[in-house]
C-alpha positions in Angstrom: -29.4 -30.7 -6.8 -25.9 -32.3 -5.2 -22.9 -30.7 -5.7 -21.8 -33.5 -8.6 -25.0 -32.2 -10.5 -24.8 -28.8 -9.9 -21.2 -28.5 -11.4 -22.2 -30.5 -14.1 -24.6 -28.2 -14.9 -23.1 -25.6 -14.5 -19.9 -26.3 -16.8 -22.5 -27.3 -19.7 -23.5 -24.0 -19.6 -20.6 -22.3 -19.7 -19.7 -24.6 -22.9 -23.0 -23.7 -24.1 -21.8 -19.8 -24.2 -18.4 -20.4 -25.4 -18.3 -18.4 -28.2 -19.9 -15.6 -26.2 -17.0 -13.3 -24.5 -19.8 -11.6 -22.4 -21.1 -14.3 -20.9 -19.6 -14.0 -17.3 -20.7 -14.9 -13.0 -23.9 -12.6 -13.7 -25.4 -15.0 -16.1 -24.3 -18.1 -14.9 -26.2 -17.9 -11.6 -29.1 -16.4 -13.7 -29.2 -19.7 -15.8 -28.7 -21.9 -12.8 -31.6 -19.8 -11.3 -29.5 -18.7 -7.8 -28.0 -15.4 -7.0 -24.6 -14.1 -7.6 -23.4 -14.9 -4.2 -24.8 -18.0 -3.7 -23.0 -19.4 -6.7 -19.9 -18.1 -5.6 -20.4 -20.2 -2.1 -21.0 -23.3 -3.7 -18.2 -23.2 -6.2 -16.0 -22.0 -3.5 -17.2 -24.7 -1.9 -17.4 -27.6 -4.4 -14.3 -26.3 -6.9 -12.5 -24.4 -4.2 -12.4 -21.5 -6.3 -14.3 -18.5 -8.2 -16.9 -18.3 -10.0 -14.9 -16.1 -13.1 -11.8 -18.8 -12.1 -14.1 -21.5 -12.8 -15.6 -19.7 -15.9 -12.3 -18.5 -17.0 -10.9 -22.3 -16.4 -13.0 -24.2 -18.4 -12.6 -21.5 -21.4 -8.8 -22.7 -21.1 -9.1 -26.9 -21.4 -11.7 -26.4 -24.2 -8.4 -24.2 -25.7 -5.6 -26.7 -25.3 -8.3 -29.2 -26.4 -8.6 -27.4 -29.9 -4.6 -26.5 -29.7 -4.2 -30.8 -29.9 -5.9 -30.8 -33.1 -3.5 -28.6 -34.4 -6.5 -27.2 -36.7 -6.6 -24.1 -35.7 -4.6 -20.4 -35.2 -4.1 -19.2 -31.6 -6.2 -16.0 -32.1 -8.8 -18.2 -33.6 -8.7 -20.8 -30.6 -8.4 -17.8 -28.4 -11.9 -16.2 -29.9 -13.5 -20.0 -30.5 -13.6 -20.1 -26.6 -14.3 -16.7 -25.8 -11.8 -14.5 -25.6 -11.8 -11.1 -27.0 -8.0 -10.2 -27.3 -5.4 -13.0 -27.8 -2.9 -11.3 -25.7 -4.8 -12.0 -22.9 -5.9 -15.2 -24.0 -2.3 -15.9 -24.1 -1.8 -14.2 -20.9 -4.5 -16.6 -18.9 -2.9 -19.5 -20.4 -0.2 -19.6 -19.5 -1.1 -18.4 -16.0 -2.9 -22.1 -15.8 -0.5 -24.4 -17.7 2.4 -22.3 -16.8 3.5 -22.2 -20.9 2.5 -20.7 -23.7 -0.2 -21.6 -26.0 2.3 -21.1 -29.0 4.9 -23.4 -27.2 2.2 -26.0 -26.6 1.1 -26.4 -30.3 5.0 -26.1 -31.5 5.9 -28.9 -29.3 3.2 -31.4 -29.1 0.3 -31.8 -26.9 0.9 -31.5 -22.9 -1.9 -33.4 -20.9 -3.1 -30.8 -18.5 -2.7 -33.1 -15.8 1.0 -32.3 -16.5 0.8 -28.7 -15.8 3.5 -27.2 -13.6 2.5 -26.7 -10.6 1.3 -22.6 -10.4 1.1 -19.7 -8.2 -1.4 -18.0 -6.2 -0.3 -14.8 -8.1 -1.1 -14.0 -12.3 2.0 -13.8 -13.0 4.1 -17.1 -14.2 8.0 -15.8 -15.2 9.1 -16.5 -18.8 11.3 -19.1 -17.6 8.6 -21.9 -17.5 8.4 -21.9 -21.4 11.5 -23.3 -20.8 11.0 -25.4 -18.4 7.8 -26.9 -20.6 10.4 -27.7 -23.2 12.6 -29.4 -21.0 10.2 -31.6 -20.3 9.1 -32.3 -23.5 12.8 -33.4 -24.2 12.7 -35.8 -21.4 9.8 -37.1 -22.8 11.1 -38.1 -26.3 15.0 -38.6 -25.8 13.8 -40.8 -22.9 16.8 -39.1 -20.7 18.0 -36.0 -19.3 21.2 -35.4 -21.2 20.1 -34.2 -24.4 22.0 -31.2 -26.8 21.2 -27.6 -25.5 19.1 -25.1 -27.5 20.4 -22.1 -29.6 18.4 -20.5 -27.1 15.3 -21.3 -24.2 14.8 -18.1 -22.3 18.6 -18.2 -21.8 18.0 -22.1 -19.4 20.2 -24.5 -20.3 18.3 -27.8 -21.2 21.5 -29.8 -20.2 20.2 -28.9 -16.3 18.4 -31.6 -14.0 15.1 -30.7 -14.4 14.3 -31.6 -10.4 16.9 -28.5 -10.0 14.8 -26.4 -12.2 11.4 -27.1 -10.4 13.1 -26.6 -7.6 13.7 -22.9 -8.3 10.7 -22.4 -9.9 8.8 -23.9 -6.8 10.9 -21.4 -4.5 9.6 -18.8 -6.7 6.2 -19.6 -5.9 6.5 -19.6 -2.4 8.9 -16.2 -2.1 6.2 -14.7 -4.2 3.6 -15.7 -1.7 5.7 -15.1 1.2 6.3 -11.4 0.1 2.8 -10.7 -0.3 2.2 -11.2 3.4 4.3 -7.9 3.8 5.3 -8.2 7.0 9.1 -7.8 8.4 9.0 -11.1 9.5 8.3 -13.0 6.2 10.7 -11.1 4.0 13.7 -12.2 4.8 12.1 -15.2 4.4 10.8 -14.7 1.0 14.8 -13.2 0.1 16.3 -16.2 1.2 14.3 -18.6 -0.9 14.9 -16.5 -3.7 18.4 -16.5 -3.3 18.6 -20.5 -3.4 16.6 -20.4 -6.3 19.1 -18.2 -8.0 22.1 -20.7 -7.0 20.0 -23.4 -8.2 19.5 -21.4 -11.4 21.5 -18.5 -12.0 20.0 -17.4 -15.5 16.2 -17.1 -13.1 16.1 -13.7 -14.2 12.0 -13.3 -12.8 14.0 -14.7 -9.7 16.1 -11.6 -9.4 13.2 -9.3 -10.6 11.7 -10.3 -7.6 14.4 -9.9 -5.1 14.7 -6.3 -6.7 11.0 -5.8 -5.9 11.3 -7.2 -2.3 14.1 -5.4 -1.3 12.2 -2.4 -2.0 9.1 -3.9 0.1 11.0 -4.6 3.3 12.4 -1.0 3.8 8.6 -0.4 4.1 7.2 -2.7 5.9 10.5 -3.8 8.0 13.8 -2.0 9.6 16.2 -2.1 6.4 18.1 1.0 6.1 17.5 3.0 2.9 21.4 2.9 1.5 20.8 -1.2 1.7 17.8 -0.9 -0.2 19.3 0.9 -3.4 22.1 -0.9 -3.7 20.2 -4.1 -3.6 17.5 -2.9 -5.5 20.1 -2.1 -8.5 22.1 -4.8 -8.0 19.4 -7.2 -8.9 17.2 -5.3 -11.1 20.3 -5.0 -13.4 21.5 -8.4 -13.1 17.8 -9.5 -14.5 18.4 -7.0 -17.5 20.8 -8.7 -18.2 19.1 -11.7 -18.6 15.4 -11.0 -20.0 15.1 -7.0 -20.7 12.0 -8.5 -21.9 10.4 -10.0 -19.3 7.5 -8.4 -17.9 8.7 -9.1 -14.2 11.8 -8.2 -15.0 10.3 -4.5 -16.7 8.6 -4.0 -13.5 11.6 -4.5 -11.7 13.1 -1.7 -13.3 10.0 0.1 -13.0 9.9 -0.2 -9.3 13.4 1.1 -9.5 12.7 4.3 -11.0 9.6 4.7 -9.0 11.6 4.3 -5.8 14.3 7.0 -6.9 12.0 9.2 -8.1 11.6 13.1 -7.8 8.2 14.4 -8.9 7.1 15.7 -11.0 9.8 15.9 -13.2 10.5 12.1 -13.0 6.6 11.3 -13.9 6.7 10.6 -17.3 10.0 8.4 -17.5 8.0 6.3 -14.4 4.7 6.0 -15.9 6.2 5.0 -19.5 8.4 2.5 -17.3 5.2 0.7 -15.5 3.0 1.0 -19.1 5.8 -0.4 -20.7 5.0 -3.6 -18.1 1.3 -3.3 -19.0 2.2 -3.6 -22.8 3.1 -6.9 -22.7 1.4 -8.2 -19.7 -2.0 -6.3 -19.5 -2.8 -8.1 -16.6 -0.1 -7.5 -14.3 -1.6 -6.5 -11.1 1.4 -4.9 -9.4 2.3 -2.8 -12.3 -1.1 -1.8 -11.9 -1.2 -1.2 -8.6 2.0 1.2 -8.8 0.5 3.1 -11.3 -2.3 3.8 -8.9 0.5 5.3 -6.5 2.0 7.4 -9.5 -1.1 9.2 -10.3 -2.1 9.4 -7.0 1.1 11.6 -6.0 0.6 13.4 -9.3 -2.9 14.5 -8.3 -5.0 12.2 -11.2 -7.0 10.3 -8.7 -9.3 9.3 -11.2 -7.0 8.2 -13.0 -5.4 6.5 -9.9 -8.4 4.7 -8.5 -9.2 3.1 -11.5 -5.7 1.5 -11.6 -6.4 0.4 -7.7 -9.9 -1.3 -8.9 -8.2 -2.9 -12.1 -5.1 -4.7 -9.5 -8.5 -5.7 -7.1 -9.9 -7.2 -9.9 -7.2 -8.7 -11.1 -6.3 -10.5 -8.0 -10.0 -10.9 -6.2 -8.3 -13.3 -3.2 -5.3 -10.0 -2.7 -6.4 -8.7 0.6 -3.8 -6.5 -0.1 -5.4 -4.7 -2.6 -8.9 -4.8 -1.2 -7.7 -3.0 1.9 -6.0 -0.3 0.1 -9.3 0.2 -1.5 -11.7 0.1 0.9 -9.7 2.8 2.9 -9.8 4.7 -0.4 -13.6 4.3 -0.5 -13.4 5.5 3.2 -11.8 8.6 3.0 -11.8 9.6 -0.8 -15.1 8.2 -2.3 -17.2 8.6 1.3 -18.2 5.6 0.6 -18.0 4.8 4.0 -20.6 1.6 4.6 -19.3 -0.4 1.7 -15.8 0.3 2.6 -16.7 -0.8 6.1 -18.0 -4.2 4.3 -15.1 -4.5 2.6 -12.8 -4.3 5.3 -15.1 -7.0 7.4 -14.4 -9.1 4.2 -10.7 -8.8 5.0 -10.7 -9.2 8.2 -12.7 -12.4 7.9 -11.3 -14.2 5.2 -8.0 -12.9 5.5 -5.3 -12.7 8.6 -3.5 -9.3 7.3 -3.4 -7.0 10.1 -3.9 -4.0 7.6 -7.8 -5.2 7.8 -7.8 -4.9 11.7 -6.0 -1.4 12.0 -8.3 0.1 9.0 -11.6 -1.2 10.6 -10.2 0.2 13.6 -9.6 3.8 11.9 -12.5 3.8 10.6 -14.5 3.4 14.0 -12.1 6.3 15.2 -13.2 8.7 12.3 -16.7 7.9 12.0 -18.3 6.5 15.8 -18.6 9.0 19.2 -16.8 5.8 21.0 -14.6 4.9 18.3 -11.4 5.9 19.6 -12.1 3.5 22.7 -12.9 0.6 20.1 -9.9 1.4 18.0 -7.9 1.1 21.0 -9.0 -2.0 22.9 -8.9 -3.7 18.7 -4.9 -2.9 18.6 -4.5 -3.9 22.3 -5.7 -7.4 22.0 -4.1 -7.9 18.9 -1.0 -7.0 20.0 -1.6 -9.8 22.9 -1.8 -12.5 19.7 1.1 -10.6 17.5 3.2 -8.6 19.5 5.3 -6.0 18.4 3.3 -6.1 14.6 4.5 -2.3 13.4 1.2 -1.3 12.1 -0.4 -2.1 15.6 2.0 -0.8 17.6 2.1 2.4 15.0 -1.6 3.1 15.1 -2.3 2.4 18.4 0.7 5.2 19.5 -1.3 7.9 17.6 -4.3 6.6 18.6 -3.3 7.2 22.5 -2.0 10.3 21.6 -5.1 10.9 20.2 -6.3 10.2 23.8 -4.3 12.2 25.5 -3.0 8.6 26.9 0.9 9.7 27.1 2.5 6.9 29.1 1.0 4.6 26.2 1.9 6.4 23.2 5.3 6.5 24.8 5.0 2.5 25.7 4.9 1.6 21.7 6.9 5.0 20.2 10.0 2.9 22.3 9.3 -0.5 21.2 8.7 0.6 17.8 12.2 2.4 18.0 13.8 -1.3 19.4 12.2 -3.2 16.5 12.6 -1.0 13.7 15.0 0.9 14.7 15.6 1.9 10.6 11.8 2.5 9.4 11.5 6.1 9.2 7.8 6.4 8.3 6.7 4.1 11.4 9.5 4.8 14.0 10.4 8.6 13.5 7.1 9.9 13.0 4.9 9.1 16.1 8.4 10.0 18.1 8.5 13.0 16.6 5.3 13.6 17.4 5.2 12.6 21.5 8.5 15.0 21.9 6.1 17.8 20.4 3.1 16.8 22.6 5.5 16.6 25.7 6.7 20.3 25.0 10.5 18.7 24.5 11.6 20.5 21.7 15.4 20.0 22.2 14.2 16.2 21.8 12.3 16.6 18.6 15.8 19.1 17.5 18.3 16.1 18.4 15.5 13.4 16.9 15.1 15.2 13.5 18.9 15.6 12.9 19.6 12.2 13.9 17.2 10.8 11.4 18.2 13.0 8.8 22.1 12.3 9.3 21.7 8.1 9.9 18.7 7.0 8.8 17.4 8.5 5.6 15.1 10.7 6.2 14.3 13.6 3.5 16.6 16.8 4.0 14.0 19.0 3.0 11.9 17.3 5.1 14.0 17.4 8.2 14.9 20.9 7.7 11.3 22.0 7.4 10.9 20.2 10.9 13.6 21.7 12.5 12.6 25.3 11.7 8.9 24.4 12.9 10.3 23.3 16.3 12.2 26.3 16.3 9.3 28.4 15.7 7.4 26.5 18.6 10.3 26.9 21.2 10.0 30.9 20.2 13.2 31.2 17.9 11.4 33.2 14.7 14.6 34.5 14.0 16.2 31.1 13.6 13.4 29.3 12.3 13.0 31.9 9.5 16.9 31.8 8.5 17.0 27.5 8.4 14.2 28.4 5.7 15.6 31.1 3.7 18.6 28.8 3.6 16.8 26.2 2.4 14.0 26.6 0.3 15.0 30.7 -1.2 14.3 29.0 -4.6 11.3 27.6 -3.8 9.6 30.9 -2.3 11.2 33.0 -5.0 9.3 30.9 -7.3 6.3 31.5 -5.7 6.3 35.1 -4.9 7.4 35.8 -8.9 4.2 33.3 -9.8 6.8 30.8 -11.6 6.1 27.2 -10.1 1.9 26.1 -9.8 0.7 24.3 -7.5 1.2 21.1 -9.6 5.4 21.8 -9.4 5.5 21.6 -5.6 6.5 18.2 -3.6 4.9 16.7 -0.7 7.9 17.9 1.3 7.8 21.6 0.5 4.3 21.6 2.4 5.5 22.0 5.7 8.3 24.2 4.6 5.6 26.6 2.9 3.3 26.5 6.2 6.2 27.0 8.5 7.2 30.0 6.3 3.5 31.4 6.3 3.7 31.3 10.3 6.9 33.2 10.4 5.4 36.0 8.3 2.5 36.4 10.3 4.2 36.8 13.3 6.7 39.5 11.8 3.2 40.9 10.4 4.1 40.9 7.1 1.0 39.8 6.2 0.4 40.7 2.2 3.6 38.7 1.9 2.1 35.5 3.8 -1.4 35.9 2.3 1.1 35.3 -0.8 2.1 31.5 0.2 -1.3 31.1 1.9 -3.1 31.4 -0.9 -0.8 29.4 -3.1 -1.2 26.8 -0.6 -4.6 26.9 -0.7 -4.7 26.3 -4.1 -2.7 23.7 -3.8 -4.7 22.3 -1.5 -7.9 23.1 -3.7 -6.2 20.6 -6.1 -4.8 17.9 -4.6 -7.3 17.4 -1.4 -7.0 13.5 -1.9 -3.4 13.7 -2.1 -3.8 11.7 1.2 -6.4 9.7 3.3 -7.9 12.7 5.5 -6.6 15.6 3.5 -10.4 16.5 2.6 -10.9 17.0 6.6 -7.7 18.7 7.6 -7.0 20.9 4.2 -9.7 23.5 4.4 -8.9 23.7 8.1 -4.9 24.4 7.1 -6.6 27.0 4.4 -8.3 29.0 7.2 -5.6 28.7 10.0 -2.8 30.0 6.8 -5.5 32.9 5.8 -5.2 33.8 9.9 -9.3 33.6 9.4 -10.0 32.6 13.1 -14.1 32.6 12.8 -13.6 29.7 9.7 -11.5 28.0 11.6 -13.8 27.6 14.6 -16.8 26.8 12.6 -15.3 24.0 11.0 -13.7 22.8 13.3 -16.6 22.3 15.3 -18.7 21.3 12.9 -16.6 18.3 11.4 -15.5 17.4 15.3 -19.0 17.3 16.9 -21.6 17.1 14.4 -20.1 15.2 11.8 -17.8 13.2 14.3 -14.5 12.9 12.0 -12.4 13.0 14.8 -9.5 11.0 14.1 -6.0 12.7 14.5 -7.9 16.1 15.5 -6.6 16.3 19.5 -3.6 15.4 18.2 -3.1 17.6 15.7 -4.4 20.5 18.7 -1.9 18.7 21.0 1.4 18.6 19.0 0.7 22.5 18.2 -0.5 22.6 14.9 -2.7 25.8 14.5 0.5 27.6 17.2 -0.8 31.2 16.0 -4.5 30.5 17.7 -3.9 28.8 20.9 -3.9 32.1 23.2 -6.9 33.2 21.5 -10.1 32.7 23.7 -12.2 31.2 20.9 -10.0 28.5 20.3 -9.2 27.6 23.9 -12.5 27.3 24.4 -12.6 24.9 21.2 -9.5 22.8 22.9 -11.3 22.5 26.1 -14.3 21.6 24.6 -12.7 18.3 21.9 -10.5 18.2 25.1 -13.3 17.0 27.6 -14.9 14.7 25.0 -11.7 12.9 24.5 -10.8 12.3 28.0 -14.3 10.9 28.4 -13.0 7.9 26.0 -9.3 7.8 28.0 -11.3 7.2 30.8 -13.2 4.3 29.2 -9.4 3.1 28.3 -7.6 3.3 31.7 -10.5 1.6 33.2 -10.3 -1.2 30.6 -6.6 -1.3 30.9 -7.0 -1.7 34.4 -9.4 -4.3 34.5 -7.0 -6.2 32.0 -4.0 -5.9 34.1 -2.0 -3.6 31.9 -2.2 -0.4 34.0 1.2 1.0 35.8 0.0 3.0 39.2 2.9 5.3 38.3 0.8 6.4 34.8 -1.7 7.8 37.4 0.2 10.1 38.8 2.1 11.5 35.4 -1.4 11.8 34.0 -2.8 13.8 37.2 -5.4 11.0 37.2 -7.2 9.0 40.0 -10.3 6.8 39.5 -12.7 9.7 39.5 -10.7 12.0 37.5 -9.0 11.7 34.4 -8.2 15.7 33.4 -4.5 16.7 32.6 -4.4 20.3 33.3 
């Protein structure tokens, strides 16, 4: 069959089963007698899209083929072609036409080869509906000057309508711009949106969105947090202004509240705020997505995940999305072969980085080699995209991971050049190499500055400054910075007033820290106190983050002061199991302080030790033959070409 029969039969088929809202890819390829995935090549390659697209498309000019004969209601057009709810037959219209059924069949029929051009996202803003009728009005006053309306979507139909597509079209690409989520394309995506603005100042989905990227590029880029609020506020209130009812404009706000956010007491004014979206857009894949953040800090991970499959679903081609859930089927579902798929699929299809780095991490957790893969993968990509903070990020922890110290230092500086205001990916793996290197004045003068200029949590920053205290042999210090800081919190605590559900991410380190301090004043009833609490905590959010399931019940027996756990564990997920990301780090930077003189775990450390060295000697030598080895790394690592030890 060629491919002009083979779409012809398919689309009579899917007319055949109109009525039928079931009736999906499954049993399409069924009746054409091929498999699921063969029918998705050949309409991919034929159609250039899905199979559910092409489904779901010819569902929708059946609809505005009924809507023409003006015989019918929308929620009966919306069940005669086979949708079961007519919000989101509503929804999917206008996604394709880029109006509203309702405003097709009140103002006369628009050929779908006039169909505003659309975006690769769901979401079309409220503003087309106006635009739609604008071009109606063209159409029958036969010239652009016609009387305004009592009220469009707050447009004025006196505007050029070229100046309106205009907008509209640098809308589209802003939108698709920002979903690259890279530092280099947001400021992009910001300055279209801003011309689209001056071209139409009442573009309230425009400022939604400028709201929403703001917010993205203090992520993923080097904007400094004080310039994100004020942007973020600025915008999102200027597009309440216009639409409070616009669904992009609601998840503006949302985004808002979840970036200012204190949990849990904020949780329930930031999950009514994103359901609020969902009302009246049911299919709004980013609200979705946040949501799947939300209960993912509040502990629901059921909950959580299924939002993360419903934005995936939503938006199939969103590598996005698919990378975010193949790393929570990774570490979370142990789902580890299909995540591993997915990723490839990523990767292939796709040019995010996030598929390259995640592949990478998951050779490093999962392969006896695959901290030497994960390295040479963010080395050559760095050769094609230098200076990409995820690579240079990853591949920092992953040669500290190695013991490779000359390297992790190598990208902790150039991160600290090129995003000199992202505190996730600049201050952490810093932080991290002063503790490695034993400069503890360093990590002290580090943590204040990033806590005074550049945003980083107080809590947070205190909590590291008693820890490096601790490490550099001040208890006395360490223990008064925390009494200063978190008295309320332990009080709480110790009197059995706060759960582990009440505490933050940020009292964690505080709590440990604290834990340490007792056990070395042996007070130990008191720290089996905060240990335990911890380890209910633990208990209860394990999946509070990507390898909490491997390091938590290690933290559980190094807090408890139970050595022969510790040991067996540690051995056990290390060499047997082979989950060895982060693990010589961890050792390295200090972690577990209170075992290191102990023989048993010295003997652990030398053992991970020797098996991690054999890998950094697999990555000097590949360095080396690459031409990206300095002589001088030899001697600072004690190395020569036979031996690669550092003590």
């Amino acid at each position: 069959m060629n491919a002009s029969d083979f779409i012809s039969r398919a689309r009579e088929i899917v007319l055949d089963n109109l009525l039928n809202s079931q009736f999906g890819v499954e049993m399409l390829a069924k009746e054409l007698g091929v498999s699921r995935s063969e029918l998705y090549k050949r309409i991919k390659k034929f159609e250039n899209k899905s199979a559910s697209q092409f489904i779901r498309e010819i569902r929708l000019e059946r609809a505005l083929e009924l809507i023409k004969t003006e015989s019918y209601s929308i929620g009966e057009i919306a069940y005669m072609v086979g949708f079961s709810s007519p919000t989101y037959f509503s929804t999917a219209f206008k996604d394709y036409y880029g109006y509203s059924p309702s405003v097709s069949k009140q103002n006369g029929n628009v050929a779908k080869s006039e169909k505003i051009p659309k975006t690769k996202n769901r979401t079309i803003p409220l503003v087309l509906g106006a635009i739609a009728i604008l071009i109606l009005a063209f159409w029958s006053a036969g010239a652009l000057g016609g009387s305004k309306s009592e009220k469009q979507n707050t447009v004025d139909l006196s505007v050029n309508r070229r100046t309106s597509l205009k907008a509209y079209k640098l809308y589209v690409e802003a939108r698709e711009l920002g979903e690259q989520r890279k530092d280099s394309s947001l400021p992009k995506a910001i300055g279209l949106l801003e011309e689209a603005v001056a071209l139409d100042p009442s573009f309230a989905e425009a400022y939604a969105e400028l709201s929403f990227l703001y917010g993205q590029w203090y992520y993923y880029g080097s904007l400094k947090k004080q310039e994100r609020d004020k942007m973020m506020k600025k915008y999102t209130q200027r597009a309440m202004e216009l639409d409070p009812e616009s669904p992009e404009v609601l998840l503006a706000n949302a985004d808002l509240a979840w970036k200012n956010r204190v949990f849990p007491q904020d949780s329930s004014v930031v999950i009514g705020a994103f359901q609020n979206v969902l009302e009246k857009d049911p299919e709004n894949d980013r609200a979705h997505y946040r949501l799947y953040q939300v209960y993912r800090s509040l502990g629901q991970y059921e909950a959580s995940h299924a939002h993360l499959i419903r934005s995936s679903a939503l938006e199939p081609q969103n590598y996005f999305y698919k990378t975010i859930l193949a790393r929570d089927l990774f570490w979370k579902k142990n789902e580890r072969e299909r995540a591993m798929e997915m990723i490839e699929e990523v990767i292939i299809n796709s040019d995010r980085p996030g598929g390259l780095y995640f592949k990478s991490l998951f050779l490093a957790e999962s392969s006896r080699d695959g901290h030497v893969q994960a390295f040479k993968n963010f080395h050559k990509a760095l050769k094609v995209s230098p200076f990409l903070y995820g690579y240079m990020y990853w591949n920092s922890m992953i040669s500290l991971d190695l013991d490779l110290l000359p390297m992790a230092k190598k990208y902790s500086q150039l991160i600290q050049i090129r995003y000199p205001e992202n505190t996730y990916y600049t201050y952490e793996p810093a932080f991290a190499l002063c503790i490695a290197e034993g400069r503890y004045e360093d990590a002290l003068d580090l943590t204040i500055i990033w806590q005074v200029n550049k945003g980083l949590q107080e809590d947070l920053a205190l909590a590291r400054i008693a820890k490096v205290y601790l490490l550099n042999g001040d208890a006395e210090k360490s223990e008064r910075i925390l009494l200063d800081q978190f008295t309320g919190l332990y009080d709480s605590i110790e009197t059995g007033n706060s759960g582990p559900e009440c505490i933050r991410n940020s009292d964690i380190e505080s709590i440990k820290t604290y834990v340490e301090v007792l056990r070395m004043q042996e007070e130990h009833p008191k720290a089996d106190v905060f240990a335990d609490f911890l380890c209910s905590y633990y208990e209860k959010f394990y999946d509070r983050n990507s390898m909490g399931k491997k390091f938590d019940p290690l933290d559980c027996f190094y807090l408890q002061n139970n050595l022969d756990g510790f040991i067996s564990l540690a051995r056990q997920t290390f060499f047997k199991e082979k989950n060895r990301l982060a693990f010589y780090r961890n050792l390295k930077c200090s972690k577990y302080a209170a075992f290191e003189n102990n023989p048993e775990f010295l003997e652990l450390y030398n053992d991970i030790e020797k098996e991690m060295q054999q890998m950094r000697a697999e990555v000097i030598a590949y360095l080396k033959s690459e031409g990206d080895w300095d002589p001088a790394w030899d001697k600072s690592l004690n190395a020569d070409e036979g031996d690669v030890a550092i003590r």
